[in-house]
C-alpha positions, 0 to 999 in steps of 0.5 A: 181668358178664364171662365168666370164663376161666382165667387169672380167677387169676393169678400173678406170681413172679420167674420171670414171670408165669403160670409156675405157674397157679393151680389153687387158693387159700385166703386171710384177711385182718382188721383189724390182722392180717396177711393169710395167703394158701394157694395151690395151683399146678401146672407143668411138671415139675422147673420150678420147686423149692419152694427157688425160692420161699422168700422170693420176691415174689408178686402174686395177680391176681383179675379182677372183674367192673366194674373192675380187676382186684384185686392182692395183692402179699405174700411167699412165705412156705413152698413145698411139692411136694406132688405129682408126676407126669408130666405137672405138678408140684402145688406149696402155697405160703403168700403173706403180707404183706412185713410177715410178714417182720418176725414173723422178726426178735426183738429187744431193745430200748429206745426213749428220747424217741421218739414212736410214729410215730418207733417204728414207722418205725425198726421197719417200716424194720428200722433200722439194716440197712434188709433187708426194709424197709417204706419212707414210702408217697408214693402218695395212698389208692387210687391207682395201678390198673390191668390186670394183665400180658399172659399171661407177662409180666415181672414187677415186684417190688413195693415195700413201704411204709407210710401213717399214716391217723390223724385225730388225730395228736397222741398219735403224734408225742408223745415217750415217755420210754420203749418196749421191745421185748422179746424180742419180733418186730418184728411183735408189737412193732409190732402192741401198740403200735398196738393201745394206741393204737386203731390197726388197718392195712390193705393197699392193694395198688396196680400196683407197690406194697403200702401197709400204712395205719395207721388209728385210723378205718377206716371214714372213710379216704378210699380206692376207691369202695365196692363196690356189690353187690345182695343175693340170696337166690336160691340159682339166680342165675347164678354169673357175677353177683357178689352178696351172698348173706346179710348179717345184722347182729348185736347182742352183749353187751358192756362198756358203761364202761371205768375205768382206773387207775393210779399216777403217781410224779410227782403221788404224792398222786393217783391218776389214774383215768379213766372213759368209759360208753355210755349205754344207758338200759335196760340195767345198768352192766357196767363194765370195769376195767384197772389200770395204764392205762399213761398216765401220761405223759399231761400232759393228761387220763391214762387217758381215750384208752387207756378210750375206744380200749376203749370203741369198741372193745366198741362195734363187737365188739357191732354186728359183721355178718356175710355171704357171697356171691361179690363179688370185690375184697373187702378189709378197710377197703373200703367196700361198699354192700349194695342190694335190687334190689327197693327194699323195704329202703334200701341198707346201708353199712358197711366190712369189718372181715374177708374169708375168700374162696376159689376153685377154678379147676382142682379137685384131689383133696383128698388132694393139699391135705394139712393144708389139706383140712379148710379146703377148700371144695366150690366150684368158683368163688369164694366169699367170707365177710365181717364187717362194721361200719356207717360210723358206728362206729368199728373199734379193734383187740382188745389181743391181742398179749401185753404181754411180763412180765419176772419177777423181776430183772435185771442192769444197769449205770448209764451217762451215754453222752449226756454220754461214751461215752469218758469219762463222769462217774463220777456222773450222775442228776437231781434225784430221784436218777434214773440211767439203765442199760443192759440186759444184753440192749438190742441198741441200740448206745451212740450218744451218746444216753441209754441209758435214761429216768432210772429211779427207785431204791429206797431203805431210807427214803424220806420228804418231804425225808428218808430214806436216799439212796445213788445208784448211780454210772456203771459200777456194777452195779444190780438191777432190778426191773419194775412189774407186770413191764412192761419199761417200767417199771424200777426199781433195786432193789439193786446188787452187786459183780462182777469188774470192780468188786470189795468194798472187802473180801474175805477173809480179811476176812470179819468187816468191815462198811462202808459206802465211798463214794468221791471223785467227779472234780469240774471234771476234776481227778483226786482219790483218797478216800473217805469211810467208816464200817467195823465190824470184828466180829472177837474181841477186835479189834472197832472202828467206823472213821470216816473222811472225806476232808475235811470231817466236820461234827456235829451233835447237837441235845441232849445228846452223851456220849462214853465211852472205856473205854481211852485217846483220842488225838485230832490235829487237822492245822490249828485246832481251835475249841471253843465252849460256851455253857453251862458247861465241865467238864474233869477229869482223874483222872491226869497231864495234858500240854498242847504247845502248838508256838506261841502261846497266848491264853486270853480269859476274859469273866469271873472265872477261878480255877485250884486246885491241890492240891499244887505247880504248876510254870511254866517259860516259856522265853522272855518272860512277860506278864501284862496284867491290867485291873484288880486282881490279887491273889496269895495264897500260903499258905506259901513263894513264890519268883521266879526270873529268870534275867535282867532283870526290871521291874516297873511298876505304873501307880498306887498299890503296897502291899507287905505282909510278915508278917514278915522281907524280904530282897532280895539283888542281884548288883550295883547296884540302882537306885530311882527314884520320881518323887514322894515315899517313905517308908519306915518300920520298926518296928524298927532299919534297917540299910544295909550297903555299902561305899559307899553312894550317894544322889543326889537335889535334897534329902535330909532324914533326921528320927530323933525330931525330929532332922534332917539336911538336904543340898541343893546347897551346905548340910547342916545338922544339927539335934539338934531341941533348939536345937543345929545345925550348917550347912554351906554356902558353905564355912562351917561354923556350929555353934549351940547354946542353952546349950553346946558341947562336945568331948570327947577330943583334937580339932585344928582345923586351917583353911587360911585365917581361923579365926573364932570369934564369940559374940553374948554370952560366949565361953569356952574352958575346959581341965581341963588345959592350954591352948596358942595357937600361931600362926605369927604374932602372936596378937591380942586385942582386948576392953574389958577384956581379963582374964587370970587374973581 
């Protein structure tokens, strides 16, 4: 017991300490909620204006009757004069936590890959800038106590920090693809965050530093010694002696099963569901049911933490207690044991969950507590409310901090700043056709890492491997919409044109409809092209427009018919390939040209057959072959003639038959040469005749046969054979003339020899004249026979 004096309340600002005194104070504090602190001060007049105190730091220091005393370091938040008189100024001010700080900054912004241990520090933190910052606590739990301060002494700035209590802290430091803050304070930020996750905080305010203690387990956190406190309903006790007056723990009705239920993209054919139940036997399901739970993320057992942080925390809204008295120290996360001086109850244990206390050092009249009067106690010494939960059972904080809604659609561009911010690709998405953005209203300056998580894109079809597939590209300007309007959960919806990237058509264009795509940069090489399908709907000017930058590849299945109502051009820069397995069909109902530049080889594996109606002209000007396997027939129906303005050959490899119905004539410009390497014959149903001025055969031996008449030549003989027994042979210079009966010369005949003239008969020779008969000789005439007969 310790007799109290004045200075029981005490306050240190930077002006030092006990330069106000406290004539009267009001404060809050809960699980999870930032403590609110109303203080009534009074000092000399014009001593300190409320402009002093805004934003200063400020330590609330209560005496307590066995220990040291209890400290509050926080910031003031709001200054009032409330009065002034002439001797003292009273002065309200408004003390919170450092972390109130963070309820004036709101932001927008995106969290990629971070885990929620990384989240909260870089927002705790207030990074980039660091103001205001809470910073790592390296203070062990309850540590660091001690008296406070001579009476107007200096006082120290507090530092503000920060601890994580958290007996599993395998969810914390588990990257999340994707967390944002949206237009929302840091403060309500960190508090949702915390609060899916069954985290609560608490304040350990320490000699020369305040510890916000992340806990998922409050009750188990191992901090000071517990409070022990008897209980008294002894309305008469001394107020000098700290007590816990009433403590009365509560039953109340709540959700005994959680469900929850959700959609993960990733395993589409399942829906994830989770379920937890409290086993009370005798009383009925009340089942409380979510949809979306928010977890899928979770690679194991999604949705079954955030149905059990619930479920605990129905479980502790239903065993709630709740007390007063007047014990001092009391602070959320403490424990403190409840004793019956008169040993007829076991002592109770529990921790607070919540503690409304108050004191009246120096009454003042209630018109000078202004708005807080309504809220004032009658007490002229402290007093204190409090709630309370048994150790055993676990404290998670309701999710009462509002989920931000985005309703209806934003504006976003499509970026690749983890590969360039100078220079990015001008495609960038993964293997679903993903693409990551960047939000018109992220505040998160580009710093090399992804601006978004890879967002899903809504299509006109999507279907198991088929569908429509149009990917937004780097730079362009999509529209998206929210899943249940949660800023976590984006999807493009839509894209539009802007300034900067304009229609590929405007006015007076008015009547196109295209679908342009455009060539993408490939291994650094610039290229420009476009792929293209175009509808103009103009009057009397309507066309469907094709193009493709390289490569256009058809497929059909079945059957393809073109029907061209006017005229076709096709032109094709390189080869052009034509395969058809079944049977060709070409018709062509007027002229038909075909150019060909270079040459040509038509292949056919079987019969080809060409009709042609009327005439058909060929005019090759340079040489012609024709190569043929096997046989090769020509059938003219009436006239044929073959021109060659040159040298022609003909070679036929085995046997030729020319057939002429009726007259042949051939007419040679100049000599014309047969050879045959084996025999020929000729023969004509009629007369042959052989026109020529000089008419030259040459060959081993030349045998003629008219009717059995022959003429023979070979080298050095000719003979002449009548085929009835007269011959006539010419061969080494003589000339032998025969006949069976007789030969005869008509008409005047001279033979004239350079030489001997012999003329020898095997039986009679006679030489008979009509007329008359001279022998002339240069020389003496010989006769010789036996007889020799003249005139006989």
């Amino acid at each position: 017991m310790i007799e109290h004096q004045e200075s029981d309340h005490r306050l240190g600002i930077p002006q030092g300490w006990d330069s106000l005194t406290v004539a009267r104070w009001r404060g809050r504090e809960r699980l999870g909620e930032p403590f609110h602190y109303d203080l009534w001060l009074f000092g000399p007049p014009l001593s300190i204006a409320p402009e002093e105190l805004l934003g200063a730091a400020a330590t609330l220091g209560v005496a307590c009757s066995d220990r040291d005393p209890r400290r509050l370091h926080g910031v003031i938040t709001a200054a009032e004069l409330v009065d002034q008189g002439a001797d003292r100024d009273v002065l309200h001010v408004e003390v919170e936590p450092f972390l109130a700080l963070a309820g004036l900054r709101r932001r927008c912004r995106t969290f990629v890959d971070a885990s929620l241990e990384s989240i909260v520090g870089t927002v705790l933190g207030n990074l980039p800038t660091g103001l205001d910052a809470l910073l790592p606590s390296r203070l062990a739990s309850g540590s660091d106590h001690g008296p406070l301060p001579a009476l107007g002494g200096a006082f120290a700035v507090p530092m503000a920090t920060y601890r994580w209590d958290i007996a599993d802290p395998g969810r914390c430091r588990s990257p999340r693809r994707f967390v944002v803050q949206y237009n929302e304070t840091d403060l309500a930020f960190v508090a949702r965050l915390l609060e899916a996750e069954g985290i609560t905080y608490f304040f350990e305010h320490h000699t020369t530093e305040s510890v916000m203690v992340l806990s998922d387990d409050p009750g188990s956190a191992h901090r000071a010694p517990p409070l022990v406190r008897p209980l008294s309903h002894d309305w008469k006790a001394s107020p000098d002696q700290e007590l816990v007056r009433h403590f009365g723990p509560g039953r109340r009705l709540t959700p005994n099963r959680v469900s929850m239920r959700d959609f993960a993209w990733r395993k589409s054919r399942f829906t994830l569901h989770a379920a937890v139940q409290r086993q009370d036997a005798d009383q009925p399901e009340r089942d409380h049911f979510e949809y979306p739970a928010r977890d899928e993320d979770e690679p194991r057992r999604p949705g079954h933490a955030p149905a059990r942080y619930q479920l605990e925390r129905f479980d502790a809204e239903a065993q709630i207690a709740t007390g007063f008295g007047n014990v001092r120290g009391q602070e959320p996360g403490r424990r403190l044991r409840i004793e019956d001086p008169s040993g007829q109850r076991e002592a109770i244990d529990v921790y607070l969950v919540a503690v409304e206390a108050s004191a009246n050092p120096h009454p003042l009249p209630l018109e000078l507590l202004g708005a807080k009067r309504e809220h004032a106690s009658s007490d002229t010494d402290f007093s204190a409310r409090f709630e309370a939960l048994p150790l055993d059972v676990r404290f998670r904080p309701a999710r009462k901090t509002p989920r931000p809604k985005i309703h209806g659609i934003q504006s976003a561009v499509v970026t690749a700043e983890e590969i360039s911010l100078d220079a990015p690709p001008a495609l960038h998405s993964d293997e679903l056709g993903r693409v990551r953005l960047r939000f018109r209203w992220d505040q998160r300056e580009p710093d090399g890492s992804p601006s978004s998580k890879w967002i899903r894109v809504a299509h006109h079809w999507a279907g198991v491997g088929y569908g429509a597939q149009f990917t937004p590209r780097v730079g362009h300007e999509v529209l998206v919409a929210f899943e249940d309007g949660d800023p976590d959960r984006p999807i493009v919806v839509g894209r539009v044109y802007n300034a900067q990237n304009p229609p590929p058509y405007a006015e007076p264009n008015t009547t196109i409809t295209t679908l342009k795509s455009e060539s993408v940069v490939v291994d650094g090489e610039e290229v420009e092209g476009f792929n293209e399908l175009r509808f103009d709907d103009r009057a009397h000017e309507e066309q469907v427009f094709l193009h493709a930058q390289r490569n256009l590849d058809e497929v059909v299945r079945a059957n393809h018919s073109t029907s061209v109502g006017g005229d076709q051009s096709n032109s094709v820069g390189g080869d052009q390939s034509n395969r058809v397995f079944g049977s060709r069909t070409h018709r062509v109902d007027g002229t038909e040209l075909v150019s060909i530049g270079g040459p040509r080889t038509t292949e056919l594996d079987a019969t080809e057959s060409h009709s042609v109606a009327t005439h058909r002209v060929t005019g090759i000007g340079a040489n012609d072959t024709i190569a043929i396997g096997a046989d090769h027939s020509v059938n003219v129906g009436a006239d044929e003639r073959i021109e060659v303005g040159a040298s022609r050959s003909l070679k036929v490899g085995d046997h030729q038959a020319v057939e002429i119905g009726a007259d042949e004539t051939w007419k040679v410009g100049g000599t014309r040469l047969v050879q045959i390497g084996a025999d020929q014959g000729v023969h004509h149903g009629g007369r042959f005749t052989s026109s020529a001025t000089v008419h030259t055969f040459r060959c081993d031996k030349f045998v003629v046969d008219a009717g059995g008449a022959t003429l023979t030549m070979e080298a050095g003989t000719i003979v002449l054979d009548d085929g009835g027994g007269a011959r006539i042979v010419l061969t080494g210079g003589t000339l032998f003339a025969h006949s069976a009966d007789l030969v005869s010369l008509s008409g005047n005949h001279t033979l004239r020899s350079g030489g001997t003239v012999q003329l020898n008969a095997g039986a009679r020779a006679a030489v008979t004249s009509g007329g008359s008969l001279d022998l002339r000789a240069g020389g003496p005439i010989n006769a010789k026979g036996s007889p020799i007969k003249l005139n006989d």
